[in-house]
N, C-alpha and C positions, 0 to 999 in steps of 0.2 A: 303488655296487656294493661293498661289504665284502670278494669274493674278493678282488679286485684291490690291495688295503691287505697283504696277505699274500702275495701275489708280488711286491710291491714290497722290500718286508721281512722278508725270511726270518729266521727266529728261528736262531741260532747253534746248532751243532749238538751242541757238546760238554758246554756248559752245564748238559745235561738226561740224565736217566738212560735205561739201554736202552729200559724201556718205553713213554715220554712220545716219543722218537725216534720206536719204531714207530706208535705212534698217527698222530706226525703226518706219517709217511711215507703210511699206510693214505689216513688226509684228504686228502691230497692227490693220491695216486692214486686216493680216489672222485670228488673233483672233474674231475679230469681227465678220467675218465670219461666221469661228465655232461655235460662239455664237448664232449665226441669226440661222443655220443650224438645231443646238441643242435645242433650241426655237420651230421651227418648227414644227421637230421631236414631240417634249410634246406634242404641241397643236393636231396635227395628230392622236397622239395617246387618248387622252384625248375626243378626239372631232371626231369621228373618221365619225359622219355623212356630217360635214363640210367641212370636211378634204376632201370625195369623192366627194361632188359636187364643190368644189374647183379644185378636178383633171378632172372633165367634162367639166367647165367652160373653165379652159386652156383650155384644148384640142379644145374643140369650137372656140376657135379664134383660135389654132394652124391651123385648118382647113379651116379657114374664111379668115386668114393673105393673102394679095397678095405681091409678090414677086418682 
């Protein structure tokens, strides 16, 4: 797994200019993303009675929310 070489090693922060920073802040909060996503996903499937009263709950406040 290649992520995992890059959490172990964080490339030093100052070394690099403003915008090589952002990038690799961006990278790494799209990973983390995917991760959360992919995460989800399992629990969803693994769980899947939780998983639908989780999508009712949303939906309940999606309904509730005022504007």
């Amino acid at each position: 797994m290649p992520e995992q070489d890059d959490r172990d090693n964080p490339s030093p922060r100052g070394t690099h200019g403003p915008a090589e920073t952002e990038a690799e802040r961006r990278r790494r909060r799209a990973r983390f993303l995917r991760e959360l996503a992919e995460a989800r996903a399992l629990r969803d499937r693994v769980q899947p009675r939780r998983a639908k009263a989780a999508r009712l709950r949303h939906a309940m406040r999606m309904r509730t929310f005022r504007w």
